[in-house]
Residue, then its C-alpha position, 0 to 999 in steps of 0.5 A: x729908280x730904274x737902275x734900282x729895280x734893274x739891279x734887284x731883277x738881277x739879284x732875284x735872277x740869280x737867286x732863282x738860278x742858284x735855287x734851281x741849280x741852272x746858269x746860262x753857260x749850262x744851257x750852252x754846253x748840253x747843247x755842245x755835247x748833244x752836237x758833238x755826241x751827233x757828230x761822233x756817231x756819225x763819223x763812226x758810222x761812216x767809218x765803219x760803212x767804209x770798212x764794210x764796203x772795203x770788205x764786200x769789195x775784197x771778197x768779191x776781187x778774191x772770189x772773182x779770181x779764184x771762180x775761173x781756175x775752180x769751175x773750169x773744168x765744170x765749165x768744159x764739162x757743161x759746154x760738151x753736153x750743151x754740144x752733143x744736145x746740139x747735134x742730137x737735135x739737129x738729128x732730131x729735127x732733120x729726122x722729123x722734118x724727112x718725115x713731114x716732107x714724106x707725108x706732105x707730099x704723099x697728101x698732095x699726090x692724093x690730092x692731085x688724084x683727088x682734083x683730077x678725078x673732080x675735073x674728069x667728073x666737071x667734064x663729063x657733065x658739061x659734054x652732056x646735056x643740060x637738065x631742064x625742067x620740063x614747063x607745060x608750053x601753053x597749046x591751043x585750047x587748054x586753059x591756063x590759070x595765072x596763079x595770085x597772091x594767097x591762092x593755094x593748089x586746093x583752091x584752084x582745084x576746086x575753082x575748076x572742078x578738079x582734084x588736086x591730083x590732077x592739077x599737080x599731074x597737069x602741071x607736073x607738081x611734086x606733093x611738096x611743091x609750092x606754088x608762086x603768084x605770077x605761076x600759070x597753071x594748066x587747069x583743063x584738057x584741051x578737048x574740054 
């Protein structure tokens, strides 16, 4: 019974087959021919890759040669100017270098004048005397005044009833002078 149905399956296989115009084998050489289409296209690519590199590689030997004998002269040419640069560098450069010594040197010279005259100055002032600001030395019978923090000239002065004038003569106070706590200032004569 199976052995009938297989045999019908075939036939009804075949007939759709010859209907379609398909066999097994012709599905089998389009893919040889797909492969050996591929295989073809790459050994020739290869090759003519070869070729090409066989060619850079002729031109590159021919030119290398012939470049020595062609640009010599050139080459001679250019080592001569890149010379006679050299040396009006050289020139050049010992030229501006003697001027720079020159004018460095004369700066120093002018600075050792310069530093002398300063000493010379440094020791006239030691040799005389020291300027001290003169400070009322407290005498018999004057009064003093020990000045506090937030007090000012015209408030001292009015404590003591006199002018602010001849508190700063007293004590010997510029107008501009400012006053500090723990400052004694001389408020009265000593006769008064």
């Amino acid at each position: 019974m199976y052995e009938d149905n297989d045999e019908g399956i075939d036939e009804f296989m075949e007939e759709i087959s010859d209907d379609l115009n398909y066999k097994k084998s012709d599905r089998n050489t389009r893919r040889m021919k797909v492969s050996l289409d591929s295989k073809r296209r790459r050994r020739r690519r290869i090759f003519w890759g070869a070729v090409i590199i066989l060619l850079l590689v002729g031109v590159a030997i021919f030119f290398s040669g012939r470049g020595d004998k062609r640009f010599a002269g050139d080459l001679a040419a250019i080592n001569t100017r890149i010379n006679r640069l050299e040396k009006q560098l050289a020139k050049v450069d010992l030229n501006n270098t003697k001027k720079t010594t020159a004018r460095l040197e004369n700066q120093i010279r002018a600075l050792k004048k310069s530093l002398a005259r300063q000493n010379q100055k440094i020791a006239a002032m030691a040799k005389a005397e020291p300027i001290v600001e003169k400070k009322p030395k407290p005498k018999a019978g004057r009064k003093y005044h020990k000045v506090r923090t937030g007090e000012t000239i015209y408030g001292i002065a009015q404590k003591y009833n006199i002018s602010v004038g001849k508190l700063r003569s007293y004590n010997n106070l510029a107008k501009k002078q400012v006053i500090s706590p723990g400052q004694k200032l001389w408020v009265a004569p000593a006769n008064q």
